[in-house]
C-alpha positions as CSV (number, residue, x, y, z in Angstrom):
1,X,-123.5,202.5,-185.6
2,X,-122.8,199.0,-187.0
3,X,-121.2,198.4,-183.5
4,X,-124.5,199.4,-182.0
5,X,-126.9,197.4,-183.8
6,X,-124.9,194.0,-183.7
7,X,-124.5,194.6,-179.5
8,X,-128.4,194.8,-180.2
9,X,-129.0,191.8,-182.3
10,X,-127.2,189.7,-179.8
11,X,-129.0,191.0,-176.9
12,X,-132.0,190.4,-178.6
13,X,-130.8,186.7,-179.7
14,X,-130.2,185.9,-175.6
15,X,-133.2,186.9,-174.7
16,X,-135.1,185.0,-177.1
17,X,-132.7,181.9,-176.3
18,X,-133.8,182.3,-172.8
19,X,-137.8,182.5,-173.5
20,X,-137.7,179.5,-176.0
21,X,-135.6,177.3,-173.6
22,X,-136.3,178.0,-170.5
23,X,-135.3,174.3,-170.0
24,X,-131.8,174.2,-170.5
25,X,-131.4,177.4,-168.9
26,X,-132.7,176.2,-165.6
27,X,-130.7,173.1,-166.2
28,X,-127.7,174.8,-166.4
29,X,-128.2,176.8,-163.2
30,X,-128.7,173.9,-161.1
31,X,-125.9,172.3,-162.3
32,X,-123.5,175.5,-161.1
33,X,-125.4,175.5,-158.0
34,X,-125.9,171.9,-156.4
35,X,-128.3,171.5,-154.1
36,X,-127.2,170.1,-150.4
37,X,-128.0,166.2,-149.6
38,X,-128.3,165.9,-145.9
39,X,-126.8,169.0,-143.9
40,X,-127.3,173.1,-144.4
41,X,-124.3,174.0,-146.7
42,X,-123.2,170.8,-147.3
43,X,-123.2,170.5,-151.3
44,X,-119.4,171.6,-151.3
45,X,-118.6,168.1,-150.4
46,X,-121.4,165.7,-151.6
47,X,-120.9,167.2,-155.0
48,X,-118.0,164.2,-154.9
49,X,-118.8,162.9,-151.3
50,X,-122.6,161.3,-152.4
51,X,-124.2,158.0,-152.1
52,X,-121.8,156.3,-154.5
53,X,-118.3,157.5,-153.2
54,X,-119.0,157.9,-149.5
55,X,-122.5,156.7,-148.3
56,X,-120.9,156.2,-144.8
57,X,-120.4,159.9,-144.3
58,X,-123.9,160.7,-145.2
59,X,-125.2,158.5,-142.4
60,X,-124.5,161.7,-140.4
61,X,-128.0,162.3,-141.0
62,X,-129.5,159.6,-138.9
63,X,-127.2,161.5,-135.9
64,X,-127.6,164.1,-133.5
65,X,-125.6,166.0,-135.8
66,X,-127.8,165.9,-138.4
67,X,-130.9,167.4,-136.9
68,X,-131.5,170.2,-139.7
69,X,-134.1,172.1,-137.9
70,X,-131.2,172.9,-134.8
71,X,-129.1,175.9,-135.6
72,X,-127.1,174.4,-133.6
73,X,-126.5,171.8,-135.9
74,X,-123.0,171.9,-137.7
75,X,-122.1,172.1,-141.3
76,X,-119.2,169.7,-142.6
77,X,-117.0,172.9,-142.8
78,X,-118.0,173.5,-138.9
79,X,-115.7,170.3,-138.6
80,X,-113.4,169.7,-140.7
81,X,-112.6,173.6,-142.1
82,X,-113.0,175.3,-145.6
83,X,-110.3,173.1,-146.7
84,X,-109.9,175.1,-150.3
85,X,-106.7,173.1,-151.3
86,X,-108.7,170.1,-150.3
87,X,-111.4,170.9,-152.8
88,X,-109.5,172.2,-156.0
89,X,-107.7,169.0,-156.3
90,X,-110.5,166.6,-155.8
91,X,-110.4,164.3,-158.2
92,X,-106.6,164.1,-159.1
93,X,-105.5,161.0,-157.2
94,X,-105.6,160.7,-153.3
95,X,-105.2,163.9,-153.1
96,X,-104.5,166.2,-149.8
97,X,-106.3,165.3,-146.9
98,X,-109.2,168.4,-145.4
99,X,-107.7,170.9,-143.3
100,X,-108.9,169.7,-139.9
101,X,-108.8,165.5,-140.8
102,X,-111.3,163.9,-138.3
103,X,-114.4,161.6,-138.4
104,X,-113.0,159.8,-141.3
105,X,-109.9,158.6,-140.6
106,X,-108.2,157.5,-137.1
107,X,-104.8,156.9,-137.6
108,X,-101.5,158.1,-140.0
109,X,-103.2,161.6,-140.7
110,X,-101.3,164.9,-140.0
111,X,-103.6,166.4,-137.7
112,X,-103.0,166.4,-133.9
113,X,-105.1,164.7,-131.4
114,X,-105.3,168.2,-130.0
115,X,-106.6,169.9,-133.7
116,X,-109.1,167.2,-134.0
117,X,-110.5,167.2,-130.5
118,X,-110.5,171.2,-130.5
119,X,-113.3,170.4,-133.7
120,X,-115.3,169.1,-131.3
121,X,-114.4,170.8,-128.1
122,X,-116.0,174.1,-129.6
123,X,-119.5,173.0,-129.2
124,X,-118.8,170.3,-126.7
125,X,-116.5,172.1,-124.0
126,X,-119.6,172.4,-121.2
127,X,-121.1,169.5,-118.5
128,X,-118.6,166.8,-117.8
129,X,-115.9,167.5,-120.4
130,X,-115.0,170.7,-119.3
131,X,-111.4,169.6,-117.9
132,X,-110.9,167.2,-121.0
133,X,-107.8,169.2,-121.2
134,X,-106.3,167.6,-118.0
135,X,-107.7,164.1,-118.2
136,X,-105.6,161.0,-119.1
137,X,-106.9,160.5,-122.2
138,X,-106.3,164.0,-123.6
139,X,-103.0,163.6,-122.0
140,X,-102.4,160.2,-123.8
141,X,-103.5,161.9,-127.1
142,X,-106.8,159.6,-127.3
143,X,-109.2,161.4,-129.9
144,X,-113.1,162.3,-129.9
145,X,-113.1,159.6,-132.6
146,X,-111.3,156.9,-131.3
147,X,-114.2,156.3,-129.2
148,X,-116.9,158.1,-131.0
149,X,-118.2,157.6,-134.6
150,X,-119.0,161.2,-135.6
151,X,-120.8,159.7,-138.4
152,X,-123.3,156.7,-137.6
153,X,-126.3,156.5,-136.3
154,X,-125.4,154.0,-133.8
155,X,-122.5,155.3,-131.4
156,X,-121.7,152.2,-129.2
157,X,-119.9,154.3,-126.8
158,X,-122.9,156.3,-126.0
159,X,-125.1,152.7,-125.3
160,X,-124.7,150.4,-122.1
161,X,-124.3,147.3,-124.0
162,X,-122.2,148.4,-126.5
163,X,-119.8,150.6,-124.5
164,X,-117.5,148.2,-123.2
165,X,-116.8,146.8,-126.6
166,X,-115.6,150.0,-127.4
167,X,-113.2,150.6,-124.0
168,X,-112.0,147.1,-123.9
169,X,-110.1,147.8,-127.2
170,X,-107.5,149.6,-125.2
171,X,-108.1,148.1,-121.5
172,X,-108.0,144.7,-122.6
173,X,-106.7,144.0,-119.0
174,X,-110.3,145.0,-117.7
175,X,-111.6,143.0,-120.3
176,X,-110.5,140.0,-119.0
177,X,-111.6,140.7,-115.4
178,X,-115.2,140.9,-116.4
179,X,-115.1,137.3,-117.2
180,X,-114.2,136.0,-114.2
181,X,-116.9,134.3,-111.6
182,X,-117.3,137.5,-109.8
183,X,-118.2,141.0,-111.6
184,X,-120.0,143.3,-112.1
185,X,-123.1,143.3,-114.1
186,X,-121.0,145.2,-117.1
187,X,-121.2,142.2,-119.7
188,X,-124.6,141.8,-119.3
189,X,-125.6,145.3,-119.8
190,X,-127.0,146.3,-116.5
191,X,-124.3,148.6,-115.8
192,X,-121.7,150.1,-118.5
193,X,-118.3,152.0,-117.8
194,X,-119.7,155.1,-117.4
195,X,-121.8,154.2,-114.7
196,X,-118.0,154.3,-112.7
197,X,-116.3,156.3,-114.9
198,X,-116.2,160.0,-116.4
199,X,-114.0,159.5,-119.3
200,X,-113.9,163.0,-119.8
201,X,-113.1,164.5,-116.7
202,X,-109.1,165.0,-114.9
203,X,-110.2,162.7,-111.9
204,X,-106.8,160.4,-112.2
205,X,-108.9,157.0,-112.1
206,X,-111.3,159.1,-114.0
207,X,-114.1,158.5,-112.0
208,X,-117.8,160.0,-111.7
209,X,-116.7,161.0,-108.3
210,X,-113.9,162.5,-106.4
211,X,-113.1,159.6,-105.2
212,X,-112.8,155.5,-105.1
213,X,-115.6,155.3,-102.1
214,X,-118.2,158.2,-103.2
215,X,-118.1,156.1,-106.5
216,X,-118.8,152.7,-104.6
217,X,-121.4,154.6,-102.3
218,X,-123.6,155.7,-105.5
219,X,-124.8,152.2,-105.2
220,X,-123.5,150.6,-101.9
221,X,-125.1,153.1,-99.3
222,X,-125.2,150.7,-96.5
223,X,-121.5,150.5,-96.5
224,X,-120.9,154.4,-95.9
225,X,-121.6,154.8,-92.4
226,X,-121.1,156.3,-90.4
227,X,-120.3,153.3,-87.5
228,X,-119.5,153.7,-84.5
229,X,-116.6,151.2,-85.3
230,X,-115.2,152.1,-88.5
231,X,-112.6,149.7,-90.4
232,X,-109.9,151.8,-91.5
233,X,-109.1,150.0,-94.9
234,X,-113.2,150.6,-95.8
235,X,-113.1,153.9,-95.0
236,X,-109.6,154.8,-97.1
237,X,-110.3,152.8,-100.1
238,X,-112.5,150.3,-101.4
239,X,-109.9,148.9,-103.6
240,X,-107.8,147.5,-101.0
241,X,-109.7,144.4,-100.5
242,X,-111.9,144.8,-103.7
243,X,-111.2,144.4,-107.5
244,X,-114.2,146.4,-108.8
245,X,-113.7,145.1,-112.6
246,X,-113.8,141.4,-111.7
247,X,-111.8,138.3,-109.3
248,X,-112.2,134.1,-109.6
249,X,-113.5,135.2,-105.5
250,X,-117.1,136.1,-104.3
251,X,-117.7,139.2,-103.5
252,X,-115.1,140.8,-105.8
253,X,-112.4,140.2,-103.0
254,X,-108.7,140.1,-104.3
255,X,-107.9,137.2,-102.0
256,X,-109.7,134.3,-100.1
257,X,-109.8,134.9,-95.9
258,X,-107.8,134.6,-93.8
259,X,-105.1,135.6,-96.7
260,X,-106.8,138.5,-97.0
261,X,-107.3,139.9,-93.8
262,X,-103.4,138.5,-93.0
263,X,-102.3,141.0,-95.1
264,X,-102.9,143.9,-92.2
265,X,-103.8,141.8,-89.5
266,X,-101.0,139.6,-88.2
267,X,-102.0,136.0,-87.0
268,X,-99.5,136.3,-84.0
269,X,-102.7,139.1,-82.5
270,X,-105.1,136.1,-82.2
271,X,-106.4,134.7,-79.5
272,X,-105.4,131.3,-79.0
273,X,-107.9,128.5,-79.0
274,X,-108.4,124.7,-77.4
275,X,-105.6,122.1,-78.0
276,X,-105.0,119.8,-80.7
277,X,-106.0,122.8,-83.1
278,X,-103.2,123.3,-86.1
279,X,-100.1,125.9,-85.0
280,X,-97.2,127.5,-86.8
281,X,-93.4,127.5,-86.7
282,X,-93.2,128.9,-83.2
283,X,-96.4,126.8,-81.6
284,X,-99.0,129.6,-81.7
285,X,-102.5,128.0,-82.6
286,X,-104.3,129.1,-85.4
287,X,-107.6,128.8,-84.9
288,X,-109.0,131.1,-87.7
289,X,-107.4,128.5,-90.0
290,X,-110.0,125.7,-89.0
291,X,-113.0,127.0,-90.8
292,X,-110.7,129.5,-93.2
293,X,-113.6,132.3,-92.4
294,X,-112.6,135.3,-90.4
295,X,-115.9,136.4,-91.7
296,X,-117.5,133.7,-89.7
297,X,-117.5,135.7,-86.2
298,X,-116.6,139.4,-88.1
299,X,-119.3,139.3,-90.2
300,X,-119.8,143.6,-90.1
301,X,-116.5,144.2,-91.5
302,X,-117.1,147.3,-92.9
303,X,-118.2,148.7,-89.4
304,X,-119.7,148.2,-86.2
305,X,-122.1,149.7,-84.4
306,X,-121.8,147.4,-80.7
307,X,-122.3,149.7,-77.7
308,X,-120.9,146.9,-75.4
309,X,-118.5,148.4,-73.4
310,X,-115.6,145.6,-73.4
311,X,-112.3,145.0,-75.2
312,X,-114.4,143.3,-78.2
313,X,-116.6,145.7,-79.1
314,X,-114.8,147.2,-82.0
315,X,-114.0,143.6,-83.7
316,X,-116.9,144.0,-86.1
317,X,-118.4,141.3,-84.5
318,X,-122.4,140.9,-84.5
């Protein structure tokens, strides 16, 4: 019986703690449960990861990512996993990294390229990064983050002017051809990388299309054809005669004519021309050398349409 009525007492002693303070008891309870910051779930890690520690991380909210009213949207766990051993230790040093290490740091962590890009590959696997898998990036072990910031509001690979900042960090060799005289409107932000490239895709140049010309032809129509004359190099690959990124020679031509055209064409084919006119080491005249323009009687190079039935017709002449 004395068992009994003490059990009582002190049942009656909690329930009057609870009715006078209901302050401190509501305290308490928010204090085991913290509330969540920016994302559904996410008070597991901005219980240490808050405004003061990691204010960087919370900009997720200003993203895509962060878009509460999507169920879509992901949770930090979605990401970077439960990571348990991650959270007992917080705290105690450095500490171990989270189970699936990406968005936050980029280099000497123990997760594989392939681990961190399967984070994001499970939502982002559709459209043009469905054979990520085989594309020279993937292969190279580039990661979603290398190029993406998970995180802030302002992804500069995702903007035209931006964008090339962010490529030019490895293709610095590009980099340098956009400065010459003749480019393409990439630094001044009328184009970007994209507009040529899929970075995403297993094309080997990585293009948007399957192929150097259908790229070119996106904005170059005229030059498709078909001609009734077609010039072979034009029709195989752009890239012969062009530099697409950028050359010190209008037109984005990798040489000056008649260098240029000499590289397929040899001068011994051309017809000879009135005296006094310079000649090479066996006396043939070179008359294309003069006014150092083939381009000054060719002037459809990349085809022909002449109907004239004679042995000039298919010279691209007008």
């Amino acid at each position: 019986m004395k068992s009994l009525g003490k059990a009582l007492r002190v049942c009656a002693f909690a329930v009057l703690a609870g009715s006078l303070f209901p302050a401190l008891t509501a305290t308490a309870a928010e204090k085991e449960a913290p509330k969540d910051i920016v994302l559904t779930g996410d008070a597991k890690c901005t219980t240490c990861h808050d405004e003061n520690d990691s204010p960087d991380a919370l900009r997720i909210g200003k993203t895509k990512h962060g878009t509460v009213a999507d169920k879509r949207t992901p949770g930090c766990t979605n990401c970077h996993g439960e990571s348990e051993k991650h959270v007992k230790e917080a705290g105690r040093g450095s500490g171990p990294t989270p189970l699936v290490d990406v968005g936050f740091t980029k280099k000497n962590t123990a997760t594989s390229a392939e681990a961190q890009n399967a984070a994001c590959l499970n939502c982002h696997q559709g459209s043009t990064r469905i054979f990520w898998q085989n594309s020279t990036h993937a292969r190279r072990d580039v990661t979603c983050v290398s190029c993406h910031s998970i995180h802030d509001g302002h992804d500069k690979v995702r903007e035209a002017k931006s964008q090339p900042e962010v490529c030019s960090n490895c293709h610095k060799e590009q980099r340098a051809q956009f400065a010459r005289p003749s480019h393409h409107p990439v630094p001044e932000g009328q184009m970007s990388c994209s507009s040529c490239h899929n970075v995403h895709g297993d094309n080997p140049s990585q293009l948007v299309k399957s192929s150097v010309n259908d790229t070119c032809y996106s904005c170059h129509m005229e030059k498709r054809g078909p001609f009734v004359h077609n010039h072979q190099p034009v029709s195989e690959d752009c890239a012969i005669c062009h530099n697409p990124h950028g050359t010190n020679i209008a037109n984005l031509l990798k040489a000056r004519a008649p260098y240029l055209c000499q590289e397929c064409h040899s001068h011994d084919s051309h017809p000879s021309s009135l005296a006094g006119l310079p000649v090479d080491r066996t006396g043939n005249s070179l008359p294309h050398t003069v006014g150092r323009g083939c381009l000054n009687c060719h002037t459809n190079i990349h085809g022909g349409n002449s109907t004239v039935n004679n042995a000039t017709a298919g010279r691209f002449r007008r």
